[in-house]
PADO-215000 format. One record per residue: x, y, z of N, C-alpha, C in turn; residue number from 1; chain. Coordinates in pm, 1 decimal. Each point is the difference from the previous one (the first is absolute). Example, Ala and Ser with C-alpha at 12.3 -4.5 7.8 and 13.67 -1.06 7.14 Angstrom:
R    n.east   n.north      n.up   ca.east  ca.north     ca.up    c.east   c.north      c.up  pos  unit
R    1319.0    -569.0     780.0     -89.0     119.0       0.0      90.0     120.0       0.0    1     A
R     -35.0     105.0     -72.0      82.0     119.0       6.0     -77.0     109.0      73.0    2     A
***
This chain:
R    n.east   n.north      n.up   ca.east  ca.north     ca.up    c.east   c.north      c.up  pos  unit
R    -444.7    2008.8    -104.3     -42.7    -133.0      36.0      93.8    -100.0     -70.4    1     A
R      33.7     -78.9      83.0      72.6    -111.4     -52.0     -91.5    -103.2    -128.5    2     A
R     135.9     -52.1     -74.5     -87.1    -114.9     -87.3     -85.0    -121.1      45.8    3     A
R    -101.1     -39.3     -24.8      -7.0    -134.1      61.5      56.1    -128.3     -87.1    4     A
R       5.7    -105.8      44.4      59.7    -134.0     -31.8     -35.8     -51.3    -104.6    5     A
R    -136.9      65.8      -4.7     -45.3     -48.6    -195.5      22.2      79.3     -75.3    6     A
R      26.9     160.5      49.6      73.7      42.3     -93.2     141.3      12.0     -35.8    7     A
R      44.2     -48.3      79.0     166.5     -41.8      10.5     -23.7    -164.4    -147.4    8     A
R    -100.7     -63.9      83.2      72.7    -116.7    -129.9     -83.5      22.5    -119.3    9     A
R     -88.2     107.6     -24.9     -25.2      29.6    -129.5      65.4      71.3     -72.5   10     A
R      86.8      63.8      82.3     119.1      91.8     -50.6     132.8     -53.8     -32.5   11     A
R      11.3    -147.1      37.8     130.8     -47.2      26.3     -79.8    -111.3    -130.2   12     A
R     102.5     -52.3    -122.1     -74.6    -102.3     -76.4      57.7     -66.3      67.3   13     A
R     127.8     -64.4      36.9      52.9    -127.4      87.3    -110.5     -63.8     102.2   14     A
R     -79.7     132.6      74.8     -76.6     -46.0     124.3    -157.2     -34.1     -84.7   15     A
R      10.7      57.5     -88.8    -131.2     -33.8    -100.3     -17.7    -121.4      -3.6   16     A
R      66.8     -15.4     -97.5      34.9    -148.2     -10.7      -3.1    -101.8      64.1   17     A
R     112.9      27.5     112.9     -36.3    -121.7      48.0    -146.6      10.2     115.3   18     A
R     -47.1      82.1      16.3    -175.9      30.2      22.7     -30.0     -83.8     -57.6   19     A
R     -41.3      21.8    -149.5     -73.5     -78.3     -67.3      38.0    -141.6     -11.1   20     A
R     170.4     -43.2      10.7     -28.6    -160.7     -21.8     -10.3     -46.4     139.0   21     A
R     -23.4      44.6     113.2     -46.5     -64.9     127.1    -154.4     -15.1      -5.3   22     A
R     -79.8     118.7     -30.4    -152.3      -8.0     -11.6       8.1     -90.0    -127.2   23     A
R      41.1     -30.1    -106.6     -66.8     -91.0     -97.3      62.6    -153.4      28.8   24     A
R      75.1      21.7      93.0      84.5    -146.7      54.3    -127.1     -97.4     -14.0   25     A
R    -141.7      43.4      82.9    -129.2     -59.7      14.1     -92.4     -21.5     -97.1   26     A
R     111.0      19.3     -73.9    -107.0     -30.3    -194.4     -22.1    -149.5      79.5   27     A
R      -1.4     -80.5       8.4      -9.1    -160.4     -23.6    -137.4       1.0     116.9   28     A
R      74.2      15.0      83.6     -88.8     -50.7     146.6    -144.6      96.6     -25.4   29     A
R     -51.2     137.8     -98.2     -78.5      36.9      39.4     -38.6    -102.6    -131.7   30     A
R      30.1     -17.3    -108.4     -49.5     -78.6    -119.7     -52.6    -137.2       7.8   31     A
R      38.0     -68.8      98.5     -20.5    -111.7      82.8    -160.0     -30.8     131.9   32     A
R      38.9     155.6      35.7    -146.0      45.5      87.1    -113.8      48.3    -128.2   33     A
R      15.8      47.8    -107.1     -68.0      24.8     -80.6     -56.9    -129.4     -78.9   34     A
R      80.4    -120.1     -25.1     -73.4     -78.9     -85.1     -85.9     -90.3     119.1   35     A
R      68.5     -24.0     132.2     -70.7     -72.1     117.9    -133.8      91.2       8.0   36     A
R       9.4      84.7      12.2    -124.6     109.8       1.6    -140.5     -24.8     -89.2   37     A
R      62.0     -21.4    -119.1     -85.5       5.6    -170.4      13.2    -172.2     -25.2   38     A
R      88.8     -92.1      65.5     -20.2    -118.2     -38.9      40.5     -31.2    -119.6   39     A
R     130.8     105.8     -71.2      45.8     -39.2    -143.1     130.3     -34.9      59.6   40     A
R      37.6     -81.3    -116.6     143.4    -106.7      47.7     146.6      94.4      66.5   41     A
R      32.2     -50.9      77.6     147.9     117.4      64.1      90.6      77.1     -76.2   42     A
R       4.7     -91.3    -175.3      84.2      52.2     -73.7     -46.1     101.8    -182.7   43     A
R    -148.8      25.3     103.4     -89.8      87.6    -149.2      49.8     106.1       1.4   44     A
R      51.4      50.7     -70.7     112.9      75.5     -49.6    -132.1     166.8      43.3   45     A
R    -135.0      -1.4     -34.2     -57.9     125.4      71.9     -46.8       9.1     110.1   46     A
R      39.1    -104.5      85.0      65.6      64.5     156.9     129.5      61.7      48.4   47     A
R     124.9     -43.6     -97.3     137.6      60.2       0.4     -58.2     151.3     -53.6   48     A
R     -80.2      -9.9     -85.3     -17.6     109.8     -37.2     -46.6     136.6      34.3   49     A
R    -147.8     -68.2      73.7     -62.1      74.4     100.3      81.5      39.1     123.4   50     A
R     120.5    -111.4      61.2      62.5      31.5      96.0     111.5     134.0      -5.4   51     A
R      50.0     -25.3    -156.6     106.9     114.8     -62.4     -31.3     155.9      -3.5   52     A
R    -156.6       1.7     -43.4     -58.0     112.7     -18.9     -15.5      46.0     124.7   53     A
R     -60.2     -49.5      83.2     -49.0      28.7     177.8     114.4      77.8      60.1   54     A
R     134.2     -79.9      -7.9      99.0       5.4      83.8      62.2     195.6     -84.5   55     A
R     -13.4     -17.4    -151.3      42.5     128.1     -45.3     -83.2      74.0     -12.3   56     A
R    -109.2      -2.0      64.2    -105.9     139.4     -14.1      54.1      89.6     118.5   57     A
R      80.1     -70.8     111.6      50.7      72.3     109.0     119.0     109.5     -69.2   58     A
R      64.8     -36.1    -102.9      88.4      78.1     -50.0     -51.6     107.2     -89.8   59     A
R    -107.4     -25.2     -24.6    -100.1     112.1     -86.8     -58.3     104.0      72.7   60     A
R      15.8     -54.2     113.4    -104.9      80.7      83.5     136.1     129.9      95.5   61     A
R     108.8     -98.6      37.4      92.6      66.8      60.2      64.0     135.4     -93.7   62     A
R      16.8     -30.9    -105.6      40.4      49.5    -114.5    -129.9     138.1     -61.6   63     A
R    -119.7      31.0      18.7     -93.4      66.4     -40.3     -32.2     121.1     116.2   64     A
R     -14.1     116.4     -90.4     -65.3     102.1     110.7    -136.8       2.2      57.0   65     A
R     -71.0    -123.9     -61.0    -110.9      -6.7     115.4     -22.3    -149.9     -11.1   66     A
R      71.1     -42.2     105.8      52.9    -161.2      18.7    -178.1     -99.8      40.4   67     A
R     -83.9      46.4      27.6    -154.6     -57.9      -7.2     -58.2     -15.9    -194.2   68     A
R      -1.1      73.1      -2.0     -38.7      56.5    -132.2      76.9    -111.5     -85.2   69     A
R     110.5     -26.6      -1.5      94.8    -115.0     -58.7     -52.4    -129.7      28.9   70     A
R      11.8      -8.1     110.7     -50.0    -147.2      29.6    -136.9     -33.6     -58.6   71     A
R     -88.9     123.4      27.3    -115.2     -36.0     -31.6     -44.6     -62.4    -131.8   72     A
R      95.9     115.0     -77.4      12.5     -16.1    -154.5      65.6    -182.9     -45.7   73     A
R     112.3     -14.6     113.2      27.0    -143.3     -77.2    -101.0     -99.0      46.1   74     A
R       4.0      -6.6     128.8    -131.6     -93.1       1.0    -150.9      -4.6     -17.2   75     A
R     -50.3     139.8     -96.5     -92.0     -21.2     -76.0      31.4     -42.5     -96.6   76     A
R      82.1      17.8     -65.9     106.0     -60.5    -182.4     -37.3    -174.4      65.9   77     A
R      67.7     -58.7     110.2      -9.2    -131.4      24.8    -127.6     -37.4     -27.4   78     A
R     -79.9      34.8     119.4    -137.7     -42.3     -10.2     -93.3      21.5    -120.2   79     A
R      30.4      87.4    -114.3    -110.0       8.6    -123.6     107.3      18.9    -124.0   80     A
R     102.9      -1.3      23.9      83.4      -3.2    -136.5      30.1     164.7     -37.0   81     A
R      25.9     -57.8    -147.7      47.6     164.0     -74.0    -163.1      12.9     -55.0   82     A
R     -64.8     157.0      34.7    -122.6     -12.5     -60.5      66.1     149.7    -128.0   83     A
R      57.6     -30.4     -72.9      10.6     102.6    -107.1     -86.4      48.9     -82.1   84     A
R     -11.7     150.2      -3.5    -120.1      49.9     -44.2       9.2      78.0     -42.8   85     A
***
């Protein structure tokens, strides 16, 4: 069976790369829908933030052998924090 295209640019760092700075290109515009959303000012630095994390959980997830399980894990971390125990 041939490779597929995501595994070609997970295999390739050049194509990695620039993967990732096209998907995080939208850091702003989703950080922007996030404070319009929540009604905090355009430039509150934890909507850049929230937007940063969002956009790289896709790389956590691409990157993991059970790519659900990842996501799930970061955006439970978002929604309740570090519960260390």
């Amino acid at each position: 069976m041939s490779p597929s295209v995501t595994d070609l640019v997970r295999d390739t760092p050049a194509l990695s790369e620039y993967a990732r700075r096209m998907w995080t290109r939208h850091q702003e515009a989703l950080a922007h829908a996030v404070a319009d959303a929540t009604g905090a000012e355009p430039d509150d630095p934890r909507c850049a933030a929230l937007a940063r994390f969002t956009l790289e959980a896709s790389a956590l997830a691409r990157d993991s052998a059970d790519p659900a399980r990842a996501l799930d894990a970061a955006f439970d971390l978002l929604e309740h924090g570090w519960q260390a125990g």
